[in-house]
CHARMM-style PDB file with segment names, atoms N, HN, CA, C and O in Angstrom:
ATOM      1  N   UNK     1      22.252  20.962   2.653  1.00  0.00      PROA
ATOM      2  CA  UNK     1      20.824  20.760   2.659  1.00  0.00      PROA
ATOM      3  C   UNK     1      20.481  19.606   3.604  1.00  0.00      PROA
ATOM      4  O   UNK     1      21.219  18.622   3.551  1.00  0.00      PROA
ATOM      5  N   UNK     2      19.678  19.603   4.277  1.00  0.00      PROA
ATOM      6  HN  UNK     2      19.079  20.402   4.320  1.00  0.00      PROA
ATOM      7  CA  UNK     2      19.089  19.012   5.493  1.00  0.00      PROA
ATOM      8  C   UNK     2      17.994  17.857   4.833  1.00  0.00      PROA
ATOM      9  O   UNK     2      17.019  18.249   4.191  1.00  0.00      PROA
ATOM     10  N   UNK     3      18.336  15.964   5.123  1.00  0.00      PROA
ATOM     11  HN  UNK     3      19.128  15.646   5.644  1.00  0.00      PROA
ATOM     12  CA  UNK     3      17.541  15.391   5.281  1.00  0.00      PROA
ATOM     13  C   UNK     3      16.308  16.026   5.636  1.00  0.00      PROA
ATOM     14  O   UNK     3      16.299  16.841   6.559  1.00  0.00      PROA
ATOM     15  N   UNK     4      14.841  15.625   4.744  1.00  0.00      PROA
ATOM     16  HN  UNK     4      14.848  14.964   3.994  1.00  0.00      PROA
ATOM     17  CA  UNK     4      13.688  15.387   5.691  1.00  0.00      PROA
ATOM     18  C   UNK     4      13.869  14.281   6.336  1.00  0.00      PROA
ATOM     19  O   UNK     4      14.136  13.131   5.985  1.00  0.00      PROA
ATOM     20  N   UNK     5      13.606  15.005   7.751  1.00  0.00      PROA
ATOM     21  HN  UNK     5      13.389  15.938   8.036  1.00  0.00      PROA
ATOM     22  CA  UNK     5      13.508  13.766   9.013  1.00  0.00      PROA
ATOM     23  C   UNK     5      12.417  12.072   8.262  1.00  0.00      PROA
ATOM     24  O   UNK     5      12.774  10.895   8.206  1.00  0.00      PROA
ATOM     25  N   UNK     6      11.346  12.607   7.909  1.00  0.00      PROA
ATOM     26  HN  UNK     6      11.056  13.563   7.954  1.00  0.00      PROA
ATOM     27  CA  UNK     6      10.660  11.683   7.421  1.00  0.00      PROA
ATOM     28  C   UNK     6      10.442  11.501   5.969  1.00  0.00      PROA
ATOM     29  O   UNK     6       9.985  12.440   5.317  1.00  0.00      PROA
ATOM     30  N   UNK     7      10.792  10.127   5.286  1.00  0.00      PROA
ATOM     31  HN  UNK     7      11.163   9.365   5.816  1.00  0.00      PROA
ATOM     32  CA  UNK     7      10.560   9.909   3.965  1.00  0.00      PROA
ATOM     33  C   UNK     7       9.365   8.748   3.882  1.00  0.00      PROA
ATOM     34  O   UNK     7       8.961   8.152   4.881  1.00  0.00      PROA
ATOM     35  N   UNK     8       9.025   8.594   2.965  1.00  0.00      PROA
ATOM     36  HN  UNK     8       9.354   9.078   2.154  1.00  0.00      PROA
ATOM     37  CA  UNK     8       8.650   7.542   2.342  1.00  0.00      PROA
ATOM     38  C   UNK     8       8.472   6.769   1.080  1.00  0.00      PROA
ATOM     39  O   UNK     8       8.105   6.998  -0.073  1.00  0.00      PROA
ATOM     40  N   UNK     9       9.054   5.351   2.068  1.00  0.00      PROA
ATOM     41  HN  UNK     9       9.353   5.165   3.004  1.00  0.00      PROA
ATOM     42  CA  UNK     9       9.962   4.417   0.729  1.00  0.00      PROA
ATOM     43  C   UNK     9       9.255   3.555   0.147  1.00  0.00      PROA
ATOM     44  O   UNK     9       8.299   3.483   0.919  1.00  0.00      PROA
ATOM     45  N   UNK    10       9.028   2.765  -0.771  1.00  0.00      PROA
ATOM     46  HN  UNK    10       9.805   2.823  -1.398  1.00  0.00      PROA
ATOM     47  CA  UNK    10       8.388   1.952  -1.421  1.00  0.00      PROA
ATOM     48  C   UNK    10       8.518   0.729  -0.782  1.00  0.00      PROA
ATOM     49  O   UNK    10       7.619  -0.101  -0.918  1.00  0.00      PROA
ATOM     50  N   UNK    11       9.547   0.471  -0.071  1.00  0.00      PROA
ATOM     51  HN  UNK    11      10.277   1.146   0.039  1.00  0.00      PROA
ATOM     52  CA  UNK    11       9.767  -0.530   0.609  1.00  0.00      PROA
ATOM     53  C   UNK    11       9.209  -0.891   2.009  1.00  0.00      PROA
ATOM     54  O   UNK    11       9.039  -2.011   2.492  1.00  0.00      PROA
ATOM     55  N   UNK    12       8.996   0.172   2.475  1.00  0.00      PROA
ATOM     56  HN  UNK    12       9.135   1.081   2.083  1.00  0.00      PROA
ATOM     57  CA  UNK    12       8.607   0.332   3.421  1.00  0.00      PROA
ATOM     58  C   UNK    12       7.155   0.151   3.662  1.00  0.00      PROA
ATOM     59  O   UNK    12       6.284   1.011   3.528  1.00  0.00      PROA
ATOM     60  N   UNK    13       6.961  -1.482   4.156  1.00  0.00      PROA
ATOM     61  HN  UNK    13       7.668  -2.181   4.265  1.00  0.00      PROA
ATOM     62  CA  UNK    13       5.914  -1.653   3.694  1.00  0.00      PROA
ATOM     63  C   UNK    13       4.532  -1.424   4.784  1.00  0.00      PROA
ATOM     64  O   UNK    13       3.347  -1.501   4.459  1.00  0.00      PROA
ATOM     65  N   UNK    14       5.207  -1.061   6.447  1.00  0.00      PROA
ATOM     66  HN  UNK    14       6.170  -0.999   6.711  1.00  0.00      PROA
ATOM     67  CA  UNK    14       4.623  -0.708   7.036  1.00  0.00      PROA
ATOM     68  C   UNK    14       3.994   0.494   6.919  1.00  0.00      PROA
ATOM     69  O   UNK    14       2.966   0.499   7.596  1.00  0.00      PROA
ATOM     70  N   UNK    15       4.243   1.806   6.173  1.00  0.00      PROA
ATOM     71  HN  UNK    15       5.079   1.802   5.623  1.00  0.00      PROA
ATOM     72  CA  UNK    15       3.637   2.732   5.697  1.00  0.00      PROA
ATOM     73  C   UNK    15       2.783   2.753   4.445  1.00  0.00      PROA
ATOM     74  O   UNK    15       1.966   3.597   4.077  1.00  0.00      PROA
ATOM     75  N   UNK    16       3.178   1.599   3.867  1.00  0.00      PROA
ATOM     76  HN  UNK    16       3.842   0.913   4.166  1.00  0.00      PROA
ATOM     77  CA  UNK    16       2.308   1.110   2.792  1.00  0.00      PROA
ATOM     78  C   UNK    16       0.922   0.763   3.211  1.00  0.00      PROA
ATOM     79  O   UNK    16      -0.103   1.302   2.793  1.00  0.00      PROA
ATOM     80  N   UNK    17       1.024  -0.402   4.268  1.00  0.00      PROA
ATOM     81  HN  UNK    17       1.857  -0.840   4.607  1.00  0.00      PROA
ATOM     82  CA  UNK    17       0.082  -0.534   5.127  1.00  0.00      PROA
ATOM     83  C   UNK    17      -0.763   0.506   5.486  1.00  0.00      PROA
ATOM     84  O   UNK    17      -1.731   0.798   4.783  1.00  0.00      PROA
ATOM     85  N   UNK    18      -0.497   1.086   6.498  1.00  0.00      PROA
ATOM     86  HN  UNK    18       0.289   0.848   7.069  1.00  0.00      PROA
ATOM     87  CA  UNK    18      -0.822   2.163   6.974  1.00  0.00      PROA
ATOM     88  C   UNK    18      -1.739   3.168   5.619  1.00  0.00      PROA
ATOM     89  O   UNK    18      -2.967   3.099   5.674  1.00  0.00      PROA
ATOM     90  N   UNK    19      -1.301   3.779   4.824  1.00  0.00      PROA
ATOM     91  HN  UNK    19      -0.304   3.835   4.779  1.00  0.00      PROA
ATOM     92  CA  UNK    19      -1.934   4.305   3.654  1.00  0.00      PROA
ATOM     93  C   UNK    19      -2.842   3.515   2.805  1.00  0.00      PROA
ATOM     94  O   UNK    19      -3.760   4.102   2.232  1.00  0.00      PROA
ATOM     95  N   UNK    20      -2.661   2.074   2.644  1.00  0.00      PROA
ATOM     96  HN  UNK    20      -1.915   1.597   3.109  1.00  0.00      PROA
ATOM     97  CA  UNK    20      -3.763   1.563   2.060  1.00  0.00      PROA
ATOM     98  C   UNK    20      -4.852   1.039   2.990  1.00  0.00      PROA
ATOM     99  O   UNK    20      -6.013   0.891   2.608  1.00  0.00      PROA
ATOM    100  N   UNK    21      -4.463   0.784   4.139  1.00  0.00      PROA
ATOM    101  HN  UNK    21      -3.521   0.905   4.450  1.00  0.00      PROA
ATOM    102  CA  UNK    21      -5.910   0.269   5.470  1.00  0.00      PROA
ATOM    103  C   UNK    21      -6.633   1.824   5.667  1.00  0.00      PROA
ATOM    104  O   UNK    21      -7.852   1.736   5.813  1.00  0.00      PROA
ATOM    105  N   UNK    22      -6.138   3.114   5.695  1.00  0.00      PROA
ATOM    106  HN  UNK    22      -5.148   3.186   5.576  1.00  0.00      PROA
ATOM    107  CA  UNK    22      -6.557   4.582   5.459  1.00  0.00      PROA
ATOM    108  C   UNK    22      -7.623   4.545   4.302  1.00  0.00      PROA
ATOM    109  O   UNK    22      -8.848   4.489   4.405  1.00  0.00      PROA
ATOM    110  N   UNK    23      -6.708   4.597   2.984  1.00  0.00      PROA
ATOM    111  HN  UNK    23      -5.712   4.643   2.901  1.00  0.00      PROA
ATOM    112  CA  UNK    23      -7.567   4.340   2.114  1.00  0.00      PROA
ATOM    113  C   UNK    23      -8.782   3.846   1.582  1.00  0.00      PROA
ATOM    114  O   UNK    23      -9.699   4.253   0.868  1.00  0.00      PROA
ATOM    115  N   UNK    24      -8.420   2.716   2.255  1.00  0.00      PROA
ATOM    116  HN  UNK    24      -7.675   2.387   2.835  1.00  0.00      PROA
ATOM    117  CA  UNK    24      -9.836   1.780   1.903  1.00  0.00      PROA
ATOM    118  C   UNK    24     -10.710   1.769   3.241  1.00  0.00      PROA
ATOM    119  O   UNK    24     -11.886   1.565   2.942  1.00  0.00      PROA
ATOM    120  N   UNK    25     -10.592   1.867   4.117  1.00  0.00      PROA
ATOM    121  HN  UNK    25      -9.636   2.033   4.360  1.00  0.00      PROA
ATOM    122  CA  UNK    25     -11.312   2.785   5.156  1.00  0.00      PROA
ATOM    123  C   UNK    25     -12.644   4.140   4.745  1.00  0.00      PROA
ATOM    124  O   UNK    25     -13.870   4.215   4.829  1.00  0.00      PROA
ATOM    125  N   UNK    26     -11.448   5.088   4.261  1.00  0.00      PROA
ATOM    126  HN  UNK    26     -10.452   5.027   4.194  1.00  0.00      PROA
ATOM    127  CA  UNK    26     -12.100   6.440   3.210  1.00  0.00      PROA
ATOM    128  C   UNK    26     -13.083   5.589   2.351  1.00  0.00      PROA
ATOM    129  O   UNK    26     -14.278   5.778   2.579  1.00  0.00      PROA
ATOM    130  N   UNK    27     -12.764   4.723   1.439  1.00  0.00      PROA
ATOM    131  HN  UNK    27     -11.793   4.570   1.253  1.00  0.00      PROA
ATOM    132  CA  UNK    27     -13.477   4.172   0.186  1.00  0.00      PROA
ATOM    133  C   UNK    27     -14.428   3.079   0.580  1.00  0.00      PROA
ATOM    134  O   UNK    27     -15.080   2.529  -0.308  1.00  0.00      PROA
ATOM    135  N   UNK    28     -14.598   2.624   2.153  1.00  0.00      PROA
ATOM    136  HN  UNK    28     -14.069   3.071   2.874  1.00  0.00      PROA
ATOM    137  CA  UNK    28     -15.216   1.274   2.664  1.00  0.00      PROA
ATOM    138  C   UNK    28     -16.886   1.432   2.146  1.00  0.00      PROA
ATOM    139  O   UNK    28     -17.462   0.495   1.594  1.00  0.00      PROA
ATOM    140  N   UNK    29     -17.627   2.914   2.449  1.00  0.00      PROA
ATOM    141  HN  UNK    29     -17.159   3.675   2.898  1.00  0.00      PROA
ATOM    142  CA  UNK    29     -18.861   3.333   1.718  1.00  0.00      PROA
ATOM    143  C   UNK    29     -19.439   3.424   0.446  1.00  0.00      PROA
ATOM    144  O   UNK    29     -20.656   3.459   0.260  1.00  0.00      PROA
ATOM    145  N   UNK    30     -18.696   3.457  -0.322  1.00  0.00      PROA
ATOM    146  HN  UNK    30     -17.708   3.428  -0.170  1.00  0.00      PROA
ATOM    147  CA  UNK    30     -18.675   3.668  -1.651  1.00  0.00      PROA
ATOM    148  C   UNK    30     -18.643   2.865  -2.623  1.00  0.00      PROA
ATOM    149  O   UNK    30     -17.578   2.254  -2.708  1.00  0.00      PROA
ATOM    150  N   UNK    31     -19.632   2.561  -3.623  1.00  0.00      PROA
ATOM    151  HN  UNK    31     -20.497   3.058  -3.554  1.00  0.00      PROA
ATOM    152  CA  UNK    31     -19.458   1.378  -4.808  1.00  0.00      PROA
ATOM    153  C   UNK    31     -18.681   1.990  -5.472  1.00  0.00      PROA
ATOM    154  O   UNK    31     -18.611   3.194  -5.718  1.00  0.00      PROA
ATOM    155  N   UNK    32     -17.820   0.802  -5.906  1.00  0.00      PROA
ATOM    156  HN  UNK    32     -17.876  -0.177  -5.707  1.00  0.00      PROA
ATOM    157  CA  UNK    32     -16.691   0.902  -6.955  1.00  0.00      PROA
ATOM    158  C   UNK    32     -16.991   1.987  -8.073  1.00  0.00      PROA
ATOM    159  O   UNK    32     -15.949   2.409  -8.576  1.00  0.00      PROA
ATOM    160  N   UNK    33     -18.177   2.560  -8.602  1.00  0.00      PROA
ATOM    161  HN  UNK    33     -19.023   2.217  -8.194  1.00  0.00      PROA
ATOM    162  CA  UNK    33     -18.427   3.263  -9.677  1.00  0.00      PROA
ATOM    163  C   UNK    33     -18.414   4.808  -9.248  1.00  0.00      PROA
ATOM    164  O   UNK    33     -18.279   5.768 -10.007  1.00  0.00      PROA
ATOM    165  N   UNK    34     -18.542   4.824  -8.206  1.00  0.00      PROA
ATOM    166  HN  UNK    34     -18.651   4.045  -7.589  1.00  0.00      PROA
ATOM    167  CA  UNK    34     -18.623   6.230  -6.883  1.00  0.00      PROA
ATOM    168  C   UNK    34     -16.985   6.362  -7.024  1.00  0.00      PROA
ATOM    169  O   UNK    34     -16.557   7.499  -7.226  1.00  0.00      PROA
ATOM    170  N   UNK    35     -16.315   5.591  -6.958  1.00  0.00      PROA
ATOM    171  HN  UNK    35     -16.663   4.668  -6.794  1.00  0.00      PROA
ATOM    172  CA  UNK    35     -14.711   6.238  -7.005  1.00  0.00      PROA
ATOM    173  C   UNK    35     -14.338   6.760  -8.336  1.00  0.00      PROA
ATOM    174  O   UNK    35     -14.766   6.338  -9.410  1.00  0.00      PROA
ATOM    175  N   UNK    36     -13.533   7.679  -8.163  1.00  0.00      PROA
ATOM    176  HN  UNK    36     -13.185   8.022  -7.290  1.00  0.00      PROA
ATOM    177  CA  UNK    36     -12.225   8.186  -9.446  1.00  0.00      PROA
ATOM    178  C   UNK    36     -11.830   7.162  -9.666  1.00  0.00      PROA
ATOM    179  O   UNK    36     -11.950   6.196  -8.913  1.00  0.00      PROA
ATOM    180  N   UNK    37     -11.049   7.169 -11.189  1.00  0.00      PROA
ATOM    181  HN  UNK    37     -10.952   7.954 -11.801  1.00  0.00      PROA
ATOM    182  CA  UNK    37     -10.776   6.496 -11.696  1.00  0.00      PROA
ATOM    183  C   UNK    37      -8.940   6.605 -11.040  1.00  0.00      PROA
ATOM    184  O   UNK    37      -8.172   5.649 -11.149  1.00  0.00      PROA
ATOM    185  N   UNK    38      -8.710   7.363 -10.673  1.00  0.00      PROA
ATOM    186  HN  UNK    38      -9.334   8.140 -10.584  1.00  0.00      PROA
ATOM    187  CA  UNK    38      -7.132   7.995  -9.461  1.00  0.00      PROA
ATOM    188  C   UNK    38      -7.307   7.235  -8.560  1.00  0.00      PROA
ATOM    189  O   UNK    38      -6.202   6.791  -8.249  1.00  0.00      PROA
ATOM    190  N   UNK    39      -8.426   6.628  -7.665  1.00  0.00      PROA
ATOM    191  HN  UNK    39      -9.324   6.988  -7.918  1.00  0.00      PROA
ATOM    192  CA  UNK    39      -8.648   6.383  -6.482  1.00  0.00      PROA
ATOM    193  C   UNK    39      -8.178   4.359  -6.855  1.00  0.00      PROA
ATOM    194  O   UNK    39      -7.383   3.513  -6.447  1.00  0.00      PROA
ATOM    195  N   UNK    40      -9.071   4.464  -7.655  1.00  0.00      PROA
ATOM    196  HN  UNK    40      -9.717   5.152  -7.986  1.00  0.00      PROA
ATOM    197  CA  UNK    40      -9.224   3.208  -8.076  1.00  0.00      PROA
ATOM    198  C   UNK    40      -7.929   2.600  -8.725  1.00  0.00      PROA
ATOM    199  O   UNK    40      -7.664   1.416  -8.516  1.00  0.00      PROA
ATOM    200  N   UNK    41      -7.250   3.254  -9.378  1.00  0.00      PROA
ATOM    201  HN  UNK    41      -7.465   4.216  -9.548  1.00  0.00      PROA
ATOM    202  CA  UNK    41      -5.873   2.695  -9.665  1.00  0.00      PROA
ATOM    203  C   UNK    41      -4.715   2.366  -8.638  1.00  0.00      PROA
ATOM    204  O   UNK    41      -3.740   1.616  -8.601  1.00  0.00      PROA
ATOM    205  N   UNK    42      -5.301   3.282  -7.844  1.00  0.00      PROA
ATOM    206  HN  UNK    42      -6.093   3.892  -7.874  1.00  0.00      PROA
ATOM    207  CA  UNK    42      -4.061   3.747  -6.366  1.00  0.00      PROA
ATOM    208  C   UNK    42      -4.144   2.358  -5.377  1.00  0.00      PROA
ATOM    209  O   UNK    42      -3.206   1.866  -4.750  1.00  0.00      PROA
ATOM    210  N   UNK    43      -5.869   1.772  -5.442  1.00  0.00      PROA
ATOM    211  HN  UNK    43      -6.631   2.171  -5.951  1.00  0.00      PROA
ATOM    212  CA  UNK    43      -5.957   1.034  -4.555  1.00  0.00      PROA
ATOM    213  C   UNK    43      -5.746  -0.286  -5.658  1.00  0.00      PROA
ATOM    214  O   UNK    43      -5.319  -1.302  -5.110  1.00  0.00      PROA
ATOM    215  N   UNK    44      -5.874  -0.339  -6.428  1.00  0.00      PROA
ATOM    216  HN  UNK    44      -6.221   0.487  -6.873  1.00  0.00      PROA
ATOM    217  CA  UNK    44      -4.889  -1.639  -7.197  1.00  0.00      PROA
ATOM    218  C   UNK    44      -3.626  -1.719  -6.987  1.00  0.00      PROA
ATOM    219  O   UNK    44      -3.230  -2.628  -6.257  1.00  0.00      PROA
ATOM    220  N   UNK    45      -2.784  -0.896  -7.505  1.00  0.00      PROA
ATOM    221  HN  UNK    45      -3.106  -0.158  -8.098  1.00  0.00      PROA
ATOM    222  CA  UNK    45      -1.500  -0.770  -7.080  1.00  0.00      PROA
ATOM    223  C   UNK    45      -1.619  -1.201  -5.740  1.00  0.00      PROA
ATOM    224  O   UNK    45      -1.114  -2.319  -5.643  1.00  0.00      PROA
ATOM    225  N   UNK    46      -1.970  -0.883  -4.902  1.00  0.00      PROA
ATOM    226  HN  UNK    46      -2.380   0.025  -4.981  1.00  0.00      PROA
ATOM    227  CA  UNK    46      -1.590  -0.812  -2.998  1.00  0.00      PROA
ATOM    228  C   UNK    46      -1.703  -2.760  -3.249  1.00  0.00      PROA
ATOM    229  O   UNK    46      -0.674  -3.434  -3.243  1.00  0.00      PROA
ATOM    230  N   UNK    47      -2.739  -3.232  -3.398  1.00  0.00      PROA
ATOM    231  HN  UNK    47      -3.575  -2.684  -3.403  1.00  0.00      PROA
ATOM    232  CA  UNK    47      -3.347  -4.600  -4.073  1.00  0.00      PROA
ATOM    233  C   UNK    47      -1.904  -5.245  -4.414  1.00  0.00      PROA
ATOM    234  O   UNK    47      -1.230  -5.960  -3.672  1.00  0.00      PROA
ATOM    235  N   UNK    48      -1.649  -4.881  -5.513  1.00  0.00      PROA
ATOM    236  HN  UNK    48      -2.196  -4.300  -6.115  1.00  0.00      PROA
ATOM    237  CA  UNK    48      -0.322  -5.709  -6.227  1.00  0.00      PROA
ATOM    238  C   UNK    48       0.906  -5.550  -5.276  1.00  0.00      PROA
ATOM    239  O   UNK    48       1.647  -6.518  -5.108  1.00  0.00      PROA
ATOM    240  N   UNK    49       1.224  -3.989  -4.450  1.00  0.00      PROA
ATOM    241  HN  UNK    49       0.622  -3.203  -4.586  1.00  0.00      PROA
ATOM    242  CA  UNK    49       2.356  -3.884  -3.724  1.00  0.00      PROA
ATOM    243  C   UNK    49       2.216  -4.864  -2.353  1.00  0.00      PROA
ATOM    244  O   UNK    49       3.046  -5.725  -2.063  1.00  0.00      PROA
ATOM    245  N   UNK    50       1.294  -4.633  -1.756  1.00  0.00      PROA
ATOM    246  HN  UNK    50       0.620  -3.933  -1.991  1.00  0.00      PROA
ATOM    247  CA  UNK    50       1.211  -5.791  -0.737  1.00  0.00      PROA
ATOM    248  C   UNK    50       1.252  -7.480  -1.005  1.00  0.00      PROA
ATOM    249  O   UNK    50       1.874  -8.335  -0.374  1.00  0.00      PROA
ATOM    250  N   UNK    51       0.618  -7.584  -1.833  1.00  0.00      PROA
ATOM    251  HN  UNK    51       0.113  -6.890  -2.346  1.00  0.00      PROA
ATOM    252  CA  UNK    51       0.836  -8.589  -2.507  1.00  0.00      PROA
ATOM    253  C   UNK    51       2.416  -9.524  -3.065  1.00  0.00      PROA
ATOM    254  O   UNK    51       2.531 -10.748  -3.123  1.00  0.00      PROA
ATOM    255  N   UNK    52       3.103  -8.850  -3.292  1.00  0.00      PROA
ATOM    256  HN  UNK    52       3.010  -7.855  -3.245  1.00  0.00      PROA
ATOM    257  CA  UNK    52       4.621  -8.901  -3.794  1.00  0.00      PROA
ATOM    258  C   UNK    52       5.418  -8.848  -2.309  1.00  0.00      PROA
ATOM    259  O   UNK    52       6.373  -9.515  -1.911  1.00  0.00      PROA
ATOM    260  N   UNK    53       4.762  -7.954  -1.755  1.00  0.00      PROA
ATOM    261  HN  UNK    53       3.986  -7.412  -2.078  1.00  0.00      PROA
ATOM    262  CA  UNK    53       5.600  -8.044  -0.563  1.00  0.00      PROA
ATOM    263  C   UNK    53       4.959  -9.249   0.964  1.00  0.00      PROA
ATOM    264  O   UNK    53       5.466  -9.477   2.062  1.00  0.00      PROA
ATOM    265  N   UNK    54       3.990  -9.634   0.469  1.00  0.00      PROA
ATOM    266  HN  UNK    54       3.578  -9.448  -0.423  1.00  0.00      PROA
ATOM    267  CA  UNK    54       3.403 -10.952   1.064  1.00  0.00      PROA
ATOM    268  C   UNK    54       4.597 -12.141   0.592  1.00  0.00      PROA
ATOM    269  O   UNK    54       5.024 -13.005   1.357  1.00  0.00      PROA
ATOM    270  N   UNK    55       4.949 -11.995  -0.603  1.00  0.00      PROA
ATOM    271  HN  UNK    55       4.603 -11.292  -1.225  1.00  0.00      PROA
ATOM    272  CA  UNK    55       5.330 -13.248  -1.351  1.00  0.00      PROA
ATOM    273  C   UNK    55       6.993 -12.954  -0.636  1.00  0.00      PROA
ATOM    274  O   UNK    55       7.696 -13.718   0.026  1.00  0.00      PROA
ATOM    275  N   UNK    56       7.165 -11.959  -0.952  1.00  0.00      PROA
ATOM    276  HN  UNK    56       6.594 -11.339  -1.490  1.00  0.00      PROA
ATOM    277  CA  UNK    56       9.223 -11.811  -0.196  1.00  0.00      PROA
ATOM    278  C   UNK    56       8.871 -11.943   1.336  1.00  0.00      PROA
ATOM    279  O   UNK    56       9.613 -12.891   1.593  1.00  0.00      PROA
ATOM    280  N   UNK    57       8.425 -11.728   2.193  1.00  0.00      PROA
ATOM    281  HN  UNK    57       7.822 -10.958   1.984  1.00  0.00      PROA
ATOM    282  CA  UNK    57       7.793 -12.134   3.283  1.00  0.00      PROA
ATOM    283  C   UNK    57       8.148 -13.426   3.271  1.00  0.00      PROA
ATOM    284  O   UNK    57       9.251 -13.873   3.589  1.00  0.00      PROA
ATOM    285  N   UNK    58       7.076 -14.110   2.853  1.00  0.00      PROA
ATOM    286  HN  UNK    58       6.181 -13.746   2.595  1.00  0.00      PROA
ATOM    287  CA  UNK    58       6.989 -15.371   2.894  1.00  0.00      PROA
ATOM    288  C   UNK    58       8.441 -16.278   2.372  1.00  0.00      PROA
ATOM    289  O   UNK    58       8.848 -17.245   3.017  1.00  0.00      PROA
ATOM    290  N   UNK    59       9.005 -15.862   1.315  1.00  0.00      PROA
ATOM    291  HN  UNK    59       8.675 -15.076   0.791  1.00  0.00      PROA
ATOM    292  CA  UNK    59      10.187 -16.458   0.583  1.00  0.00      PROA
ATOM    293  C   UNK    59      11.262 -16.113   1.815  1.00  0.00      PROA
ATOM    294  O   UNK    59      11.955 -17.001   2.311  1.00  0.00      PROA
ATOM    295  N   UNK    60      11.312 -14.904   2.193  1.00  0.00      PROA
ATOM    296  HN  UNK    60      10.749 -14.183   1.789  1.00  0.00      PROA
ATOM    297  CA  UNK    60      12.457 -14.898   3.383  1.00  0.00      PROA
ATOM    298  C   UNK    60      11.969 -15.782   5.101  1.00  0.00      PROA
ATOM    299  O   UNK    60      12.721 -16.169   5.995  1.00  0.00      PROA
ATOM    300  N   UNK    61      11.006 -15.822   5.042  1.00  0.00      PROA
ATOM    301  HN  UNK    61      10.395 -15.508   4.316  1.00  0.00      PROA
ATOM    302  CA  UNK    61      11.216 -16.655   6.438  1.00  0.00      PROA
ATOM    303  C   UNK    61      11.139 -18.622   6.102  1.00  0.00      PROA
ATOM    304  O   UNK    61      11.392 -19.502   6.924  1.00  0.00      PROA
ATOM    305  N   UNK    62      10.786 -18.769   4.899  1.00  0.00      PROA
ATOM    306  HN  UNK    62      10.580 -18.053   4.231  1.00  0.00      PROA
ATOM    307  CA  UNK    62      10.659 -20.195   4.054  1.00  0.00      PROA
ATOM    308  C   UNK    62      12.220 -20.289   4.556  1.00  0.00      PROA
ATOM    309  O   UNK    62      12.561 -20.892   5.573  1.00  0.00      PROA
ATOM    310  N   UNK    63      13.241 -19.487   3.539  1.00  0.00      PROA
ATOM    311  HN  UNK    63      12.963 -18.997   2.713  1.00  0.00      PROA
ATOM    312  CA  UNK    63      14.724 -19.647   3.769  1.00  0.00      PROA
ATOM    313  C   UNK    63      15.227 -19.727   5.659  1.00  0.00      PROA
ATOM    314  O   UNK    63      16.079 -20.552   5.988  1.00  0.00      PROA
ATOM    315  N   UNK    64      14.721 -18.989   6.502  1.00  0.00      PROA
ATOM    316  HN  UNK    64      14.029 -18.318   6.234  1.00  0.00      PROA
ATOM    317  CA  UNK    64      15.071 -18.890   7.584  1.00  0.00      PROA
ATOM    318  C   UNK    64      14.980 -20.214   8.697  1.00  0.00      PROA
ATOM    319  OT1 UNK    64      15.366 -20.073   9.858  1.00  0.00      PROA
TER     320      UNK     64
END
């Protein structure tokens, strides 16, 4: 069985990027009460994942 050429990893935070600057782009019109309650969790999460990965960011070049 054949790798998909393309995955996406949790780690990978440049596609993270990418999907949440999309996202909130899509959602930039819209009051918070206008979104799903799907939409709205997704872009918290994106919130907390960038966030965590701001902080290892930061902790790995502190060490460097």
């Amino acid at each position: 069985m054949q790798k998909p050429k393309f995955t996406a990893r949790v780690n990978n935070i440049y596609s993270l990027s990418r999907i949440g600057s999309s996202l909130r782009w899509a959602t930039q019109g819209l009051a918070p009460e206008e979104l799903s309650s799907d939409v709205k969790h997704m872009l918290e999460q994106l919130d907390e994942v960038e966030a965590i990965a701001h902080q290892v960011s930061r902790a790995d070049n502190d060490r460097a």
